[in-house]
C-alpha positions in Angstrom: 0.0 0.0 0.0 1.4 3.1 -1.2 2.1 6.1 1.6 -0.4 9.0 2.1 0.6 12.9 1.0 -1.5 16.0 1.5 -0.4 19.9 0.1 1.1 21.7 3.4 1.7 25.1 3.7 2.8 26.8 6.7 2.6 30.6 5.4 -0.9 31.9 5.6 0.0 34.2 2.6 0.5 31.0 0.1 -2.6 29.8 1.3 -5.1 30.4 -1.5 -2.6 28.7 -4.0 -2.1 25.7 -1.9 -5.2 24.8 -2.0 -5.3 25.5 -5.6 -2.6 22.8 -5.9 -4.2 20.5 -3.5 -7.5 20.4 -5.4 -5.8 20.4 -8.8 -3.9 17.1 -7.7 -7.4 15.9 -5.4 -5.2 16.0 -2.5 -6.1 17.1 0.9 -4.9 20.4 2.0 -3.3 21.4 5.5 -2.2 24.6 7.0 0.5 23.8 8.8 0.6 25.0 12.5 3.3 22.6 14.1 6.8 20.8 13.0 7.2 18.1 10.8 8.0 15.7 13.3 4.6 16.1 14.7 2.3 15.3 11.9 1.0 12.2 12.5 -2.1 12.0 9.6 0.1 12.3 6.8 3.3 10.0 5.6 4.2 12.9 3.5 3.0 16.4 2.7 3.8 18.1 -0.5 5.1 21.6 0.7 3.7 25.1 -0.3 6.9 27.6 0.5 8.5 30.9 -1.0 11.4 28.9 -1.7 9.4 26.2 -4.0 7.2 23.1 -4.0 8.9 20.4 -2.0 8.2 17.0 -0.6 8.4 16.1 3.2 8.4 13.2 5.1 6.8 13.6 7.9 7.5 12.4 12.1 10.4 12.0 14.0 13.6 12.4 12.7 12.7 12.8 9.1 15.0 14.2 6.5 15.1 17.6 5.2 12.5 18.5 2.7 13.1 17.5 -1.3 13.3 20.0 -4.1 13.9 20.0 -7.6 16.6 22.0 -8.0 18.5 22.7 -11.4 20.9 26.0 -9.6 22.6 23.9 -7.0 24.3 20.7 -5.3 24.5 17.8 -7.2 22.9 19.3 -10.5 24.8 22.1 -10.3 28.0 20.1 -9.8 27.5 17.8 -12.6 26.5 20.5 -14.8 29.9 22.0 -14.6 32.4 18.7 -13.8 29.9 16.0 -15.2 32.6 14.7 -18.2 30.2 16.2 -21.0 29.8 14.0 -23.9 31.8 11.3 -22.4 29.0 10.5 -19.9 27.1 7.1 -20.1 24.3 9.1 -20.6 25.5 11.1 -23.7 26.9 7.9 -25.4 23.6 6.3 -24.5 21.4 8.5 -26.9 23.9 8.6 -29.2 25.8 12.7 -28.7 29.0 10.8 -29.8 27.5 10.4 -33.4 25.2 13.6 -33.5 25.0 17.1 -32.0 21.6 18.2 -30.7 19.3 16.1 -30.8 15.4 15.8 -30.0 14.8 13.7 -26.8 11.7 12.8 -25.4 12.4 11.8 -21.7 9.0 10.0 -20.7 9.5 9.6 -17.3 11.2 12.3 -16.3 10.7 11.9 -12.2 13.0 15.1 -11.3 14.0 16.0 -14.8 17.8 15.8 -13.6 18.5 13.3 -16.7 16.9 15.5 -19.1 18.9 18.6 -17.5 21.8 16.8 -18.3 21.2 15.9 -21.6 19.8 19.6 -22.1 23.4 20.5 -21.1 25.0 18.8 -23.5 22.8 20.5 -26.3 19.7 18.3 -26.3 16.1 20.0 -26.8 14.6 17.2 -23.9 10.7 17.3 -23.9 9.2 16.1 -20.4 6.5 13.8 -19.6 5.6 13.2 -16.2 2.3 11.8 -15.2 2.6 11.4 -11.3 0.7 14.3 -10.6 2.9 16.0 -7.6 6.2 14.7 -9.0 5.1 17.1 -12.2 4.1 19.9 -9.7 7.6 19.7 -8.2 9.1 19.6 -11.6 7.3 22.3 -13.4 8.4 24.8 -9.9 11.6 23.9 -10.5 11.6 25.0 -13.8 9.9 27.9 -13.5 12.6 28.9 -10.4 15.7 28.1 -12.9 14.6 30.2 -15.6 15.3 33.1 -13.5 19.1 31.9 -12.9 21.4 33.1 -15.2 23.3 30.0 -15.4 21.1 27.9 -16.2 17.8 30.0 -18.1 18.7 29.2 -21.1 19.4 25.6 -20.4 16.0 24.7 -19.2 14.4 26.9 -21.8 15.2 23.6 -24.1 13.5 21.6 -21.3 9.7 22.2 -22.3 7.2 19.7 -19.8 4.3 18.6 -22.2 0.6 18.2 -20.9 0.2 15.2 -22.0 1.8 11.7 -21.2 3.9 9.1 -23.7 0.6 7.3 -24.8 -1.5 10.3 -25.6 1.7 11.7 -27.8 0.4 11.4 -31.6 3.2 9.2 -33.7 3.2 12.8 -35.9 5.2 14.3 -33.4 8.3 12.3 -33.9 11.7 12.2 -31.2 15.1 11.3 -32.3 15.2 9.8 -29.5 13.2 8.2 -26.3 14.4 7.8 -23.3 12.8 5.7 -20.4 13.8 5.2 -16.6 11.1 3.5 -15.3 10.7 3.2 -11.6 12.1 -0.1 -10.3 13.2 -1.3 -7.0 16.7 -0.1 -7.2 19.8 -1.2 -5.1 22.5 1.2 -6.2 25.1 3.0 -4.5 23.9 6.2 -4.5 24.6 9.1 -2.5 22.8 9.6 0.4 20.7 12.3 -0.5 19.5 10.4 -4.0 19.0 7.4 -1.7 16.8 9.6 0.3 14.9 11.0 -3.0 14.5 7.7 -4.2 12.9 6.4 -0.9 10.9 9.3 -1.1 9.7 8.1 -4.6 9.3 4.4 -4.2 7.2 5.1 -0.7 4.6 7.4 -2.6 4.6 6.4 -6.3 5.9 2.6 -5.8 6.9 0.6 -9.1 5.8 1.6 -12.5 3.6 -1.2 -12.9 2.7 -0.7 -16.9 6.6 0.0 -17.3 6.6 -2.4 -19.7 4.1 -1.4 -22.5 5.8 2.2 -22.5 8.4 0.1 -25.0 5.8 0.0 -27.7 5.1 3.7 -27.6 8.6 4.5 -27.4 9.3 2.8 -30.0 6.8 4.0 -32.5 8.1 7.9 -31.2 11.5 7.4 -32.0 13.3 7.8 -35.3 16.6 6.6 -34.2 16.6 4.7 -30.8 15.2 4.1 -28.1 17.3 4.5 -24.6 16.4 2.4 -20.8 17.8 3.1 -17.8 17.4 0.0 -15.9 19.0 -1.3 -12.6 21.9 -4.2 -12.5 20.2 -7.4 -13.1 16.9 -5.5 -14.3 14.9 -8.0 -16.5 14.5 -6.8 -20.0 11.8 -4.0 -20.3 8.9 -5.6 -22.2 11.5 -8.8 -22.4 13.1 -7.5 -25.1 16.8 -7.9 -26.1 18.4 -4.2 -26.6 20.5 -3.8 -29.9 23.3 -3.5 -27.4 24.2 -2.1 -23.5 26.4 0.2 -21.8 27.2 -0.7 -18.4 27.9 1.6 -15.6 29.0 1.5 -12.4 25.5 0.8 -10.9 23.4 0.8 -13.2 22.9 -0.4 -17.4 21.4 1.3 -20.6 19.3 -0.4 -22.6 19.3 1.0 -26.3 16.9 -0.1 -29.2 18.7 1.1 -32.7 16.0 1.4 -34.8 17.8 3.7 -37.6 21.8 4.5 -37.5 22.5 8.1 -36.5 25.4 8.0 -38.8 22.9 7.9 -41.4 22.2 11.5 -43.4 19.0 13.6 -41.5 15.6 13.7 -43.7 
């Protein structure tokens, strides 16, 4: 059974938008009077502040509050020391055989692939359908287009309305990119560790993973790239063209046209 989340705010003059949010997402609403580690009704409250949208665990000895955050920390960092076009990532959907291309990242959780692929010259279009993971996302993309750093980056980092299986087959991708939510065991950093646990408690495994493939597939006019955990099965059991192995994780790719070939 998946853990319960309510919209929190504690500032009586972000009210009126709060509950805006709440009832956009059909999610309870609180006005927050007391400390985190007091709330007892909610496992998690989405949080209203006038630094962003964030997510909270709530009780005793919880962890600091989650944003998405494209100007600082671990973003930030790999932004500006990440390896570039070197990166898994980058070989992945193919930036070693063509310069900016069209991604469509269809589960884009905390868009911090797609910023990196953005980065390296990508125009990344975002689909997120977990209704305040896409909340989260579109504040943090709304707060980085103020940066000067960073503006111009996200500007190629448009977040469409709809998800990958309302996407008409008109609107083609050079590439698709899927990361699924599975039960991962990586070595991650603390604080992704924490993100993730925040994600897995609230949203749990992507259930239909699998028949994303198929629309992938017909989206995409080169390949189709999946992130998937060490030992991962297959998504939709089916064989990749080939795999690049990382430290604790794999990519999946599905060739379905060379990008060495001339553009049409």
């Amino acid at each position: 059974m998946l853990n319960s989340i309510a919209v929190a705010t504690t500032d009586k003059f972000l009210e009126s938008e709060s509950r805006l949010l709440a009832k956009s997402l059909n999610l309870d609403f609180l006005l927050l009077h007391e400390p985190l580690k007091f709330v007892s009704k909610y496992d998690y409250l989405l949080l209203k502040t006038l630094d962003g949208i964030a997510v909270a665990k709530t009780g005793k000895g919880a962890p600091k509050p989650v944003y998405v955050d494209f100007t600082s920390g671990t973003v930030d960092h790999r932004r500006r020391f990440g390896g570039g076009k070197g990166q898994d990532i980058a070989k992945a959907v193919g930036l070693n055989k063509r310069a900016n291309l069209s991604v469509l990242d269809a589960t884009a959780g905390l868009g911090r692939d797609a910023f990196v692929l953005a980065c390296l010259g990508c125009s990344v279009s975002l689909c997120e359908r977990v209704g305040f993971v896409r909340a989260m996302l579109e504040d943090g993309l709304y707060r980085a287009s103020f940066h000067h750093e960073v503006a111009e980056i996200v500007a190629k980092m448009p977040l469409l309305d709809a998800d990958i299986t309302a996407i008409d087959t008109s609107e083609m991708f050079d590439v698709v990119y899927l990361d699924p939510m599975y039960p991962h065991t990586d070595k991650s950093s603390a604080a992704a560790k924490k993100e993730m646990a925040f994600f897995r408690d609230l949203v749990g495994k992507d259930l239909d993973a699998d028949s994303l493939l198929p629309y992938a597939m017909r989206l995409a006019q080169y390949r189709v790239v999946v992130k998937r955990p060490k030992g991962a099965p297959f998504l939709n059991s089916a064989e990749p063209t080939y795999q690049l192995e990382g430290k604790s994780g794999r990519f999946d790719i599905y060739v379905l046209k060379s990008l060495d070939s001339p553009s049409t």
